[in-house]
MDTraj code that builds the backbone (N, CA, C; nanometers):
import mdtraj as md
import numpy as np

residues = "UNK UNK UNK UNK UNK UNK UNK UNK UNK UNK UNK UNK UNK UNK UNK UNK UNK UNK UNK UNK UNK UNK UNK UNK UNK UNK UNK UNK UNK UNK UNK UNK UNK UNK UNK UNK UNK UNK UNK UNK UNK UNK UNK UNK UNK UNK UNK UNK UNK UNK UNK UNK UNK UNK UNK UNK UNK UNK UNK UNK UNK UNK UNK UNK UNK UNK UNK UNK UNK UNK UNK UNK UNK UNK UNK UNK UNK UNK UNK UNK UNK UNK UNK UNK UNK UNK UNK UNK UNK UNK UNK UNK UNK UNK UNK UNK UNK UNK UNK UNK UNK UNK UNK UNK UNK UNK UNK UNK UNK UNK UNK UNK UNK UNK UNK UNK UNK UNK UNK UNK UNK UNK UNK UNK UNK UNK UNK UNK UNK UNK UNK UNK UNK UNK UNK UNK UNK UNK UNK UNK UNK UNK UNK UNK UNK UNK UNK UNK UNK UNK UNK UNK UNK UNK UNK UNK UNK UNK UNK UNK UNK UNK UNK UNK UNK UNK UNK UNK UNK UNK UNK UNK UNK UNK UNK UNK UNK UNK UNK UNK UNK UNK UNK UNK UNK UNK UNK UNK UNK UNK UNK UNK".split()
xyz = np.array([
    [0.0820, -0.1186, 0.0000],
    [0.0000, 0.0000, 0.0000],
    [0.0871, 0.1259, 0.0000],
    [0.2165, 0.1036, 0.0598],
    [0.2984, 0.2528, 0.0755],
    [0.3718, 0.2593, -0.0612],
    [0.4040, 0.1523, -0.1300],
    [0.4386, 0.1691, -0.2807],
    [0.3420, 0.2443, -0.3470],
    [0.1741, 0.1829, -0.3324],
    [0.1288, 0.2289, -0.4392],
    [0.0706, 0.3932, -0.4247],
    [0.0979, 0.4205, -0.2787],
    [0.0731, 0.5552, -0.2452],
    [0.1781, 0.6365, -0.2855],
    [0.2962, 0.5810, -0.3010],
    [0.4464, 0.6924, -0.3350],
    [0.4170, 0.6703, -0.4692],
    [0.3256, 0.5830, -0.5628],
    [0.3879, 0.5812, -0.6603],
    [0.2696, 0.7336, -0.7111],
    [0.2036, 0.7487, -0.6929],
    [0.0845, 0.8533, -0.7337],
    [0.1591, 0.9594, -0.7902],
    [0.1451, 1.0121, -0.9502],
    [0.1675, 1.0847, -0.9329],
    [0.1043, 1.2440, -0.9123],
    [0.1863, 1.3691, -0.9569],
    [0.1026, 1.4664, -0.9143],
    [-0.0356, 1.5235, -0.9369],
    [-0.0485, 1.4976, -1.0558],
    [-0.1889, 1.5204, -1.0779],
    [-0.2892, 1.4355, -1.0335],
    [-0.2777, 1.3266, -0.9972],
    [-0.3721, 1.2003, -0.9110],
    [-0.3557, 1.3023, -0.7797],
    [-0.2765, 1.3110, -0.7024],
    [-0.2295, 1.3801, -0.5709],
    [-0.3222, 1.5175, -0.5522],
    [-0.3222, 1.6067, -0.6303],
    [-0.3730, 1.6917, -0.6893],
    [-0.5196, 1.6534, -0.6999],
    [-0.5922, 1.5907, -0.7595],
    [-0.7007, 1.5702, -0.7960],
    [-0.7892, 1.5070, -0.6564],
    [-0.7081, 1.3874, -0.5691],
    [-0.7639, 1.3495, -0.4723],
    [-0.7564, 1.4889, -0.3599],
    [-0.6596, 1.5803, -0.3351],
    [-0.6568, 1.6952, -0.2458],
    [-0.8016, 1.7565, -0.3042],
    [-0.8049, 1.8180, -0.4628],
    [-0.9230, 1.8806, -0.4670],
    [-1.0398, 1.7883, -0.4415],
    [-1.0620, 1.6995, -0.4413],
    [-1.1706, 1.6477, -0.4365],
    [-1.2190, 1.5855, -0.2258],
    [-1.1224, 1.5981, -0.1781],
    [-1.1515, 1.5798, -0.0729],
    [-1.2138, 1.7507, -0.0262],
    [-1.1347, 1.7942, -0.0547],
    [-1.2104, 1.9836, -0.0147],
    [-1.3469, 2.0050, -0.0894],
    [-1.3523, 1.9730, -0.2000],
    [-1.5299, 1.9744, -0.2618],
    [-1.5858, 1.8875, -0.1493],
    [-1.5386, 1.7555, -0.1544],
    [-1.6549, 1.6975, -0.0499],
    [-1.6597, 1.7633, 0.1058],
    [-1.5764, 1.8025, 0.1948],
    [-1.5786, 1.8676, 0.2623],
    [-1.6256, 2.0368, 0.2601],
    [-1.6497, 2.0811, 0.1530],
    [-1.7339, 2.2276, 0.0797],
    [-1.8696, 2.1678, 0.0835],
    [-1.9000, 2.0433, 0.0250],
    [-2.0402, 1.9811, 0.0312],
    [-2.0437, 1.9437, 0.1740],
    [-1.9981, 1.9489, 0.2260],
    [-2.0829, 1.8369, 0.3496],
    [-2.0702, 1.8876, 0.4616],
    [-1.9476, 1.9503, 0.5331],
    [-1.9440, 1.9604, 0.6470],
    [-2.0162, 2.0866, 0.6719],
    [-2.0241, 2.2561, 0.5974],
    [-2.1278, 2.3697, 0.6679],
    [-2.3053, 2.3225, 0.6774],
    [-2.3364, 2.1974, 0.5352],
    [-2.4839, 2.1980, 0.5680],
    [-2.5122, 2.0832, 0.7050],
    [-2.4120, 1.9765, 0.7309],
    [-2.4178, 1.9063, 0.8012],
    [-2.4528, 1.9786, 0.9318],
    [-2.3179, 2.1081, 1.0004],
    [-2.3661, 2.1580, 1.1044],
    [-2.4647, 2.2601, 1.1394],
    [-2.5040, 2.2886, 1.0154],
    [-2.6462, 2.3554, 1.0221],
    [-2.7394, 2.2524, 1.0416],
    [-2.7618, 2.1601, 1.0178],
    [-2.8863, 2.0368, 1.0080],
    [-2.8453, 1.9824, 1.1676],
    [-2.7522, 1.9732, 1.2189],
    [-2.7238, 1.9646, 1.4031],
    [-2.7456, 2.0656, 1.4371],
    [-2.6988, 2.1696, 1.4130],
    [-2.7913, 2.2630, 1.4953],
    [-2.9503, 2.3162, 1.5417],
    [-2.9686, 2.2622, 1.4343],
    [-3.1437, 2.3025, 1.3829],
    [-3.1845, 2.1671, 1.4745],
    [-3.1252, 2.0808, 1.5097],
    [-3.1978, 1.9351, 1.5541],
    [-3.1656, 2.0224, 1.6747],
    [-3.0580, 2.0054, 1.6927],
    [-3.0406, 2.0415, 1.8748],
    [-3.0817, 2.1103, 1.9116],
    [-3.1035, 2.2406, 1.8525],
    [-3.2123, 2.3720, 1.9191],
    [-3.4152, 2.3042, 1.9224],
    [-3.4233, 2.2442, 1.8336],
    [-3.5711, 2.2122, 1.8546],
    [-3.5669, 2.0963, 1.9664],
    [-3.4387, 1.9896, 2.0101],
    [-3.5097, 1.8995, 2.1132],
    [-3.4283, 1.9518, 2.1926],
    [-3.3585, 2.0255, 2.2267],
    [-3.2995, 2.0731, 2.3633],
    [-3.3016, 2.1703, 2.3948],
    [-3.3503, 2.2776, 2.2914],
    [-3.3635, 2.4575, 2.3218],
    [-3.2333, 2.4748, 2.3558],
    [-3.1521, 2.4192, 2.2681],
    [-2.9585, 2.4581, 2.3072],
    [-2.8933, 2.4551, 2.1730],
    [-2.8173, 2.4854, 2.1642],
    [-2.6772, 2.4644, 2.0769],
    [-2.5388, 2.4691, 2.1494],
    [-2.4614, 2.3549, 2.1602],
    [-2.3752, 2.3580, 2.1948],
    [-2.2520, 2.4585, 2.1426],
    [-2.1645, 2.4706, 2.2230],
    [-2.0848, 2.5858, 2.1433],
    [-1.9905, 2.4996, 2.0358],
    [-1.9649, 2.4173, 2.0331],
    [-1.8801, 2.2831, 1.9590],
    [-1.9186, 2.2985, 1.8178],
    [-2.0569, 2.3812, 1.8564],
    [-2.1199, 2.3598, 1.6910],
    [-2.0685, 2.5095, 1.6030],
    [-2.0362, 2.6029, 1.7157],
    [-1.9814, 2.7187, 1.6828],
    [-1.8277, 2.7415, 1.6296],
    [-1.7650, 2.6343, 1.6986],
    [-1.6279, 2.5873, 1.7153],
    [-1.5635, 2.5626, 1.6417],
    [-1.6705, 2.4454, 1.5727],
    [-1.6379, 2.3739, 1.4498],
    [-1.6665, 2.4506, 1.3394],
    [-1.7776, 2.5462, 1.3325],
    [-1.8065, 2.6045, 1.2206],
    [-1.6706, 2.7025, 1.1792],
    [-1.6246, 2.7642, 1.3068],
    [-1.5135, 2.8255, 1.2705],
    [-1.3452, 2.7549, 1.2306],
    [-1.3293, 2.6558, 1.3105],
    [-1.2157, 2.5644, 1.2142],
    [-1.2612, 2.4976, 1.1125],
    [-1.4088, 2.4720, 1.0648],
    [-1.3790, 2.4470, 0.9844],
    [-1.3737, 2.5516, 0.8615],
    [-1.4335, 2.6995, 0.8690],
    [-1.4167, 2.7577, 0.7988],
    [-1.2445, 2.8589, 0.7743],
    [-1.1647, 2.7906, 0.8892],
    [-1.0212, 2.8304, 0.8877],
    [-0.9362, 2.7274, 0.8264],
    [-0.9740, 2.6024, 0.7780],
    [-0.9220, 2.5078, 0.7406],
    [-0.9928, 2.5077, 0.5917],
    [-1.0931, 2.5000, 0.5458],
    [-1.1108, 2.5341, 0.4363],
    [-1.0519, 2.6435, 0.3568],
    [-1.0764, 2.7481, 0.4151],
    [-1.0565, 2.8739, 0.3642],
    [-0.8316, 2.9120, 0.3231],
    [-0.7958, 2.8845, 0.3990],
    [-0.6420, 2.8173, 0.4194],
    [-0.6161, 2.7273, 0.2804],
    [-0.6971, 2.5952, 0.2829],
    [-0.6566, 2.4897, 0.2259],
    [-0.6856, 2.5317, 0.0800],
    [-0.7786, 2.5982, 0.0913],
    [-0.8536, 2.6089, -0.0267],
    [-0.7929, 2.7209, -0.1117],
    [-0.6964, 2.8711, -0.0726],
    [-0.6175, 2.9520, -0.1476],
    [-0.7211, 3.0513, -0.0878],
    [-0.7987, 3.1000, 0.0079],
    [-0.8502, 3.2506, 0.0194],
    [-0.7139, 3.3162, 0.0171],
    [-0.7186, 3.4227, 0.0216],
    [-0.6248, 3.4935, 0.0528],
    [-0.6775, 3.6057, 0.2064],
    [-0.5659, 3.6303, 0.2586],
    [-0.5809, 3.7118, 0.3702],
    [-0.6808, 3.8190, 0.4287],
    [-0.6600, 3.9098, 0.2580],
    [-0.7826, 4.0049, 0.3103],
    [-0.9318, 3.9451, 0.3055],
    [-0.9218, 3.8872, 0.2228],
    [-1.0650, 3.7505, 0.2381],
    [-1.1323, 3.7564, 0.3028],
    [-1.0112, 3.6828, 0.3876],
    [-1.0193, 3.5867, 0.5604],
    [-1.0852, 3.6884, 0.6424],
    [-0.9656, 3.8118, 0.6354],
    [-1.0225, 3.9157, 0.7453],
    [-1.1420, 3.9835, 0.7140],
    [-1.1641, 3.9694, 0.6256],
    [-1.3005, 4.0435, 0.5635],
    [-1.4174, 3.9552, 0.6067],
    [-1.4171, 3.8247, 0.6059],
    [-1.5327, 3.7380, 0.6528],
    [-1.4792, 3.7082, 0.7945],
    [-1.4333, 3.7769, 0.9076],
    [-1.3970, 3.7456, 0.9745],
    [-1.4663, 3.8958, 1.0610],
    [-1.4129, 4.0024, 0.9801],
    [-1.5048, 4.1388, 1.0064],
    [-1.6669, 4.1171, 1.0180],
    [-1.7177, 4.0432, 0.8930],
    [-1.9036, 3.9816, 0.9130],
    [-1.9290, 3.8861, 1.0254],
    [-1.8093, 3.8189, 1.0813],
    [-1.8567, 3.7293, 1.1617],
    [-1.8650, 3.8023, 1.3196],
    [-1.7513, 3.9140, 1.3313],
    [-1.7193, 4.0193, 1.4309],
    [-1.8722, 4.0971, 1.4458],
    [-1.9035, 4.1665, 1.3230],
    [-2.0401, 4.2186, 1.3097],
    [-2.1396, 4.1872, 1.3841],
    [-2.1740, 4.0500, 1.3084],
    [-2.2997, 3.9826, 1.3601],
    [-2.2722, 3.9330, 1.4928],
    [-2.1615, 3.9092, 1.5686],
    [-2.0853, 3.8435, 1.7018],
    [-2.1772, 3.9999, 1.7885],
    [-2.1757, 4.1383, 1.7756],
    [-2.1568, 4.2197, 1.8771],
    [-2.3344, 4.2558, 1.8711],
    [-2.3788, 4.2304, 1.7259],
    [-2.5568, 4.2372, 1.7428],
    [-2.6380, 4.1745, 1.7516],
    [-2.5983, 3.9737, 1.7609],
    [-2.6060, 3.8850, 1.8315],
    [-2.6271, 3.9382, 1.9781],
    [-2.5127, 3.9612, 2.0310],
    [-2.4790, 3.9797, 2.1957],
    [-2.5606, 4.0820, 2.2475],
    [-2.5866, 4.2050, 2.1695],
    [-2.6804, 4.2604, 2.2197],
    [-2.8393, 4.2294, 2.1812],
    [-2.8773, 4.1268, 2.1250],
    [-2.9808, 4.0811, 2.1069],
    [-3.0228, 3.9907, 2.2188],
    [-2.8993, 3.9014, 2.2302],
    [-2.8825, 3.7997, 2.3393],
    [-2.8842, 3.8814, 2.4877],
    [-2.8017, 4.0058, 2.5037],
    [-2.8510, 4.1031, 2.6469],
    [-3.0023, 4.1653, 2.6829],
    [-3.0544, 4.1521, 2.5325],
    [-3.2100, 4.1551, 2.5978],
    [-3.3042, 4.0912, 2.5659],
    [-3.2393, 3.9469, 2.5665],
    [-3.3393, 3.8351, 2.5914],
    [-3.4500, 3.8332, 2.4759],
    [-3.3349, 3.8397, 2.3650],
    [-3.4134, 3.8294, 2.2411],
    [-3.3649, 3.7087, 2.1677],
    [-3.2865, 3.6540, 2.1948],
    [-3.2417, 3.5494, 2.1645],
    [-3.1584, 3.4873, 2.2135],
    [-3.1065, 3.3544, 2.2375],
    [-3.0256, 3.2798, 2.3013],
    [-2.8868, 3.3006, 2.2570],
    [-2.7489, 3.2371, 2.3790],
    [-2.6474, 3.2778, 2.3297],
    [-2.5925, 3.1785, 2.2170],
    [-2.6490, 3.0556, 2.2300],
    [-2.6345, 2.9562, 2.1404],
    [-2.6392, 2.9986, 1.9535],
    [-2.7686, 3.0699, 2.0055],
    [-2.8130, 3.1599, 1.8645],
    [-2.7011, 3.2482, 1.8111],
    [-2.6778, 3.2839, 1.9038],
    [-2.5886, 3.4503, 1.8763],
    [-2.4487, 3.3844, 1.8246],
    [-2.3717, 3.2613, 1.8641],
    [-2.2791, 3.2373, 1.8082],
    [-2.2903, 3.1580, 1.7141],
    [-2.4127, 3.1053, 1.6902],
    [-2.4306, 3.0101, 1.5350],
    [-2.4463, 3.1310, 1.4469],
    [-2.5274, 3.2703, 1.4714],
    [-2.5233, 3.3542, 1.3606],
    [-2.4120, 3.4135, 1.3183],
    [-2.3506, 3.4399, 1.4130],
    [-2.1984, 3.4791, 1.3829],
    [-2.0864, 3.3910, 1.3243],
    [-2.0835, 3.2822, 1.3294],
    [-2.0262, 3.1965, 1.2885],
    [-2.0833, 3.1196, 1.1112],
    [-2.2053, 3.1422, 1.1188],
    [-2.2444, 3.1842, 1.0073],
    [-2.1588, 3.2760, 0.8939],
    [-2.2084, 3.4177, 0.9925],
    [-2.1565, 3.4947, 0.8809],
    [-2.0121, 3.5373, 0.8635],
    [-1.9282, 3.4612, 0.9513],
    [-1.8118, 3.4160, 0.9134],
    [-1.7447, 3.3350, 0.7709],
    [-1.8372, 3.2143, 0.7609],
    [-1.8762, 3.1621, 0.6536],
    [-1.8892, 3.2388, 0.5325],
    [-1.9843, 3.3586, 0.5437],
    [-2.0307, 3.3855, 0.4637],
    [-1.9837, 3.5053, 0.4205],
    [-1.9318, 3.6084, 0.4702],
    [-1.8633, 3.7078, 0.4514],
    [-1.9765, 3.8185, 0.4224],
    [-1.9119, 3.9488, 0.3934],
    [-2.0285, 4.0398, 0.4023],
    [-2.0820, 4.0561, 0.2490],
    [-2.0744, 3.9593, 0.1028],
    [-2.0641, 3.9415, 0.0202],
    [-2.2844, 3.8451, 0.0322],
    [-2.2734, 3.7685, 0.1216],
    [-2.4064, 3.7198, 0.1535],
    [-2.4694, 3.7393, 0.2574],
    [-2.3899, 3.7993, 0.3263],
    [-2.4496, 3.8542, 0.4645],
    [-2.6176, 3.9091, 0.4693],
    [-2.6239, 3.9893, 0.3984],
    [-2.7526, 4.0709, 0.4250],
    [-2.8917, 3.9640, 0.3456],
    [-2.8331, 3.9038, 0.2564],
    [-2.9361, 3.8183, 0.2472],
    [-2.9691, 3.7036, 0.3125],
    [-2.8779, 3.6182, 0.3933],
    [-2.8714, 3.5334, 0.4971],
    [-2.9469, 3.5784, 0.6272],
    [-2.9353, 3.7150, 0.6665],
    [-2.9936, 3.7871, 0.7943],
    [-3.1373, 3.8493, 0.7303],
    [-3.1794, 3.8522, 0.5913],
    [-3.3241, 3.8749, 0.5504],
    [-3.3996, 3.7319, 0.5533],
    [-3.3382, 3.6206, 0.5163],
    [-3.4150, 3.5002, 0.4986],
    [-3.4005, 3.4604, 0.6717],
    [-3.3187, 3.4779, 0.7345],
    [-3.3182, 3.4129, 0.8942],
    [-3.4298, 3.5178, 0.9640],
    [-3.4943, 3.6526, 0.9311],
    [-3.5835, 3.7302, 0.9987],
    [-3.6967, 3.6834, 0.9181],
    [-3.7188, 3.6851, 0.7762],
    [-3.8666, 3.5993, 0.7837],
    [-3.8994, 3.4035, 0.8233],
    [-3.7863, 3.3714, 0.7974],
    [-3.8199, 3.1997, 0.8775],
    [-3.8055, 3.2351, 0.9988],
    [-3.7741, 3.3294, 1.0962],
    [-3.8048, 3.3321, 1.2344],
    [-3.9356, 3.3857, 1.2291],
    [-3.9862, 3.4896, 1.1561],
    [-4.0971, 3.5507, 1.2139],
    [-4.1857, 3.3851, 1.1852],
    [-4.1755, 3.3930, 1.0708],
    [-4.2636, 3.2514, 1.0623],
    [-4.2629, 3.1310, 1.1522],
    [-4.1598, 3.1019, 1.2061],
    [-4.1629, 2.9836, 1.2913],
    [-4.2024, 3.0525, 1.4272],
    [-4.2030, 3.1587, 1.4750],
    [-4.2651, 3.2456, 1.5842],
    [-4.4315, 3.2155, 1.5547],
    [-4.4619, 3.2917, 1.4586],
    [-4.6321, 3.2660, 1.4395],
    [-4.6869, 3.1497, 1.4427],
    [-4.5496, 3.0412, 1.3761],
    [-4.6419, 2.9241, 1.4049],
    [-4.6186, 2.8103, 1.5062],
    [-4.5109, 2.8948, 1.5982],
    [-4.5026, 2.8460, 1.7429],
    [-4.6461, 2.8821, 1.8176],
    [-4.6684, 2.9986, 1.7862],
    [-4.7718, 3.0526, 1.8917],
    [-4.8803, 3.0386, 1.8149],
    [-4.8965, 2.9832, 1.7352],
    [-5.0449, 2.9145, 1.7157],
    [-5.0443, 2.7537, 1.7212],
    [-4.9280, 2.6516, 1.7181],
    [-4.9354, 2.5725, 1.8010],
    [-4.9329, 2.5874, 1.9338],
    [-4.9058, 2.6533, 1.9901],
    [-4.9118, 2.6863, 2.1794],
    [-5.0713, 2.6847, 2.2116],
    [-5.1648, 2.7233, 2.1122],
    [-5.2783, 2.7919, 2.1729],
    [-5.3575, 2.6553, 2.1580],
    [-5.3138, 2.5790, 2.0946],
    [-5.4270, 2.4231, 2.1277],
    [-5.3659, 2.3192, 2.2107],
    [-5.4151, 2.2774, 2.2671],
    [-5.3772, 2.1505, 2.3535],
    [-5.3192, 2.0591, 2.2932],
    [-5.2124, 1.9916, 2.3252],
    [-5.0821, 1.9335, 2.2902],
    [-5.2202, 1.7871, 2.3094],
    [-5.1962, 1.6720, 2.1709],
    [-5.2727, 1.5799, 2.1944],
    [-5.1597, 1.4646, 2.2893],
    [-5.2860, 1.3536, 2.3680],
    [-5.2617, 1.3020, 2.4934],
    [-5.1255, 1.1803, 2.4007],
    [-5.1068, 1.1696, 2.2757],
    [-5.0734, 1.0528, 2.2072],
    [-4.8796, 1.1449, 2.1998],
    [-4.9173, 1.2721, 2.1950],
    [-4.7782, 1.3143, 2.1909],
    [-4.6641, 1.3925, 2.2935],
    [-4.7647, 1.4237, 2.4165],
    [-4.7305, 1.4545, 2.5524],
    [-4.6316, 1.3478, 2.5787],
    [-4.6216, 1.2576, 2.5422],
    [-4.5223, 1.1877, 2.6143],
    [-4.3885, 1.2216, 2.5990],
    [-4.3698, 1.3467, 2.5115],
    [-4.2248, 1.3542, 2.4425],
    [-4.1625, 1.5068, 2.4787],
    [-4.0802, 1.4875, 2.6337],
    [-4.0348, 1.6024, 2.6594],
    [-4.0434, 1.6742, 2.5687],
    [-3.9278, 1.6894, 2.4613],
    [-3.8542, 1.8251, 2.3971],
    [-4.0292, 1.8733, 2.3297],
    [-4.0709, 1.7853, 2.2833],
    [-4.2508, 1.8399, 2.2700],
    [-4.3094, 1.9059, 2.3603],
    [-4.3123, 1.8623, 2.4689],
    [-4.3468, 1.9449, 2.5945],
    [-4.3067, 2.0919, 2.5805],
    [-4.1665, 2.0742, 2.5907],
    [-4.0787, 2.2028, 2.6221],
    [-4.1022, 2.2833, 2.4631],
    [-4.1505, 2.2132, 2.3581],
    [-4.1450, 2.3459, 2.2751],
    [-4.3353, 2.3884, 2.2881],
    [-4.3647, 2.3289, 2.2986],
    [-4.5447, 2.3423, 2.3547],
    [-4.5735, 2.4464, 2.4571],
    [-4.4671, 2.4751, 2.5176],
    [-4.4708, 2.5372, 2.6344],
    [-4.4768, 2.6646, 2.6511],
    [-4.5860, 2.7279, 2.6829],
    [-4.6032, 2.8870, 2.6674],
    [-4.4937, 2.9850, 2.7326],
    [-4.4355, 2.9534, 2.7992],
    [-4.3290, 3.0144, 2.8642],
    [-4.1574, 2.9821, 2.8131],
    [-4.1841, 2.8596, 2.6965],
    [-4.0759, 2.8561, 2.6574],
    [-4.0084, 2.9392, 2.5542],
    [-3.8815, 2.9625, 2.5136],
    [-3.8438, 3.0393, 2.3938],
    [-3.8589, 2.9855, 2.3036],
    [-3.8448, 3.0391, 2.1934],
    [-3.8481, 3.0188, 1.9798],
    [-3.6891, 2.9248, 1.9590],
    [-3.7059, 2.8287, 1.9291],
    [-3.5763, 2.7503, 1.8690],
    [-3.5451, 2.8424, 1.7815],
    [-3.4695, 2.9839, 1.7505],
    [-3.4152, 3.0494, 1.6503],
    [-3.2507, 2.9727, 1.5352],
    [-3.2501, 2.8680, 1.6088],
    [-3.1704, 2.8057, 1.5918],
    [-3.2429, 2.7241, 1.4317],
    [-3.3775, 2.6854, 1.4477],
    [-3.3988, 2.5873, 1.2927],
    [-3.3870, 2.7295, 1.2267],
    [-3.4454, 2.8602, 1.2645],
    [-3.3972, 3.0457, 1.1231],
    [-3.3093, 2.9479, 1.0880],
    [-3.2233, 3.0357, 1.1824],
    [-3.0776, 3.0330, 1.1767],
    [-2.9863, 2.9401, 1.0311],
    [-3.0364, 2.8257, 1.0597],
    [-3.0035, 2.6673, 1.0183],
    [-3.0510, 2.6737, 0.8481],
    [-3.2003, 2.6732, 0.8509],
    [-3.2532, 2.6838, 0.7475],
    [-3.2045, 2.8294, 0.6332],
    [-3.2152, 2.9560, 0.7253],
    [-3.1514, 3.0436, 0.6048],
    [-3.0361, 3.0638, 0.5484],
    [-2.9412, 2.9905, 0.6323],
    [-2.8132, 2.9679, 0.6311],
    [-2.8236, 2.8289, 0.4994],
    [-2.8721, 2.7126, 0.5076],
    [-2.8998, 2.6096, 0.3806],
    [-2.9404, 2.6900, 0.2583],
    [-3.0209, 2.7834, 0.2883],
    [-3.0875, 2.8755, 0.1550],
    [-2.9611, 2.9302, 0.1081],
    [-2.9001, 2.9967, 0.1683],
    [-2.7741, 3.1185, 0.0760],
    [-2.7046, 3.0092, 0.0829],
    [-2.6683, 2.9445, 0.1495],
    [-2.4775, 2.8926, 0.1085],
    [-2.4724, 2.7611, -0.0639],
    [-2.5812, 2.7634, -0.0916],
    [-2.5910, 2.6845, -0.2218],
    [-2.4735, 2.8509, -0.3400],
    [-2.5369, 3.0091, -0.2768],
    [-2.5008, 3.0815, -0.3578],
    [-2.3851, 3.1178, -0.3014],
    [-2.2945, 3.0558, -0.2608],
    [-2.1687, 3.1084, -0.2103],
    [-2.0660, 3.0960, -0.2756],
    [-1.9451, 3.1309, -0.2711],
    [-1.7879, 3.0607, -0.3204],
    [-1.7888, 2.9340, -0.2912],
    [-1.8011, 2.9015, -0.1987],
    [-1.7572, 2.7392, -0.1697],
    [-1.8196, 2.6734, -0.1913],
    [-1.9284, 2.6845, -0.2471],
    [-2.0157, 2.5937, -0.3510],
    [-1.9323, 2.5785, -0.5115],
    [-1.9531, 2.7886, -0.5241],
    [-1.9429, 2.7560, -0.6801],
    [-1.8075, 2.6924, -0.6902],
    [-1.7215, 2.6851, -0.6252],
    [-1.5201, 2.6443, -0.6520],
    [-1.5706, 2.4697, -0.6094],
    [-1.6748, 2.4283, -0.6299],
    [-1.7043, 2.3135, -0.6204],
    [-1.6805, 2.2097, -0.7807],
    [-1.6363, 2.1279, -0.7984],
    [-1.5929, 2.0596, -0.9205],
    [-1.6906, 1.9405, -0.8967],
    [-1.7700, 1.9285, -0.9727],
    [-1.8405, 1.8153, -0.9660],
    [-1.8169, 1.7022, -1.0439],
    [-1.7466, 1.7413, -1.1236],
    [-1.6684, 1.6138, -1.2356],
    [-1.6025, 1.5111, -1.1415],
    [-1.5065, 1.5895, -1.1038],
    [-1.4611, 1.5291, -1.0030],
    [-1.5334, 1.4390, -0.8765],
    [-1.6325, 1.4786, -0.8276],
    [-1.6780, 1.3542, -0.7684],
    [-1.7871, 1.2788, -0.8324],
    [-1.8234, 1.2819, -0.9363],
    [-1.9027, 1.1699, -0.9903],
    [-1.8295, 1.0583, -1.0152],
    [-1.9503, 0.9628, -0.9917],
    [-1.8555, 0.7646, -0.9598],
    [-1.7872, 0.7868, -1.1214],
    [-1.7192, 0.7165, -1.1380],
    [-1.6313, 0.6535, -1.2393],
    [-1.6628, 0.4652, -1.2170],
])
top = md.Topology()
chain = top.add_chain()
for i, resn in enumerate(residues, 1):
    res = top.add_residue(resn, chain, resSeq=i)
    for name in ("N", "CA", "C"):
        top.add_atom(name, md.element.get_by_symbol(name[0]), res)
traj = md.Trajectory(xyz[None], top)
């Protein structure tokens, strides 16, 4: 196996590097949006791990992949942005802190290039999942589905808005229109 790995040459080498970064461009930002969106609806949380990761992995992509510096700092400025109006959203109990660092970490991702349309589609899927929190709240939870805490807890008139599925979902909407989609090679991963 170590022969036939030295024997590769560069353009095989080359071709498997790009193609591991497309699949990692495909998979890993919608993956931790689709955990986040789970974990905020059955636990009313997001771990920060999910914030964590969003940011190495958008420092390891972005690196591997040839951004260049001012790039970096430039989607690093959108992620700073949304980090300080998060926090003051989160100081008056307008949203969770879980929230506040998935949006920011978001628009880290995303730079200020998609920014404003990512934060227009995350304010109407919140208003919407708000209205139709609170018109599920107003009927009685049936006796067949009470049995299921995180149901409970989102049933619960006193509980908060999972802003976390916004978040998740408007974030899946824009990042199809991003760089790291389009620098996606699809030749390259179709079976052979």
């Amino acid at each position: 196996m170590a022969r036939l790995a030295g024997s590769l040459n560069p353009v095989t080498r080359s071709t498997r590097k790009i193609m591991i970064l497309d699949t990692a461009r495909l998979l890993l930002f919608p993956a931790l949006m689709a955990f986040a969106a789970a974990s905020d609806l059955f636990t009313m949380t997001i771990s920060n791990r999910v914030s964590l990761a969003l940011v190495a992995g958008f420092m390891a992509l972005a690196v591997l992949g040839g951004m260049n510096l001012h790039d970096i700092l430039m989607h690093f400025g959108a992620g700073a942005a949304v980090l300080v109006v998060a926090f003051g959203c989160f100081a008056m109990g307008w949203m969770g802190g879980g929230d506040a660092k998935v949006a920011a970490s978001v628009a880290l991702w995303f730079g200020f290039d998609h920014l404003l349309n990512y934060l227009l589609y995350v304010s109407l899927l919140g208003g919407a999942l708000t209205v139709l929190l609170i018109q599920f709240r107003q009927w009685p939870l049936p006796s067949l589905l009470s049995g299921q805490p995180w149901l409970n807890r989102l049933h619960d008139k006193q509980s908060g808005i999972p802003y976390g599925i916004a978040l998740a979902l408007g974030a899946l909407i824009v990042y199809p229109e991003t760089d790291w989609i389009k620098a996606v090679d699809l030749a390259h991963l179709a079976m052979r």
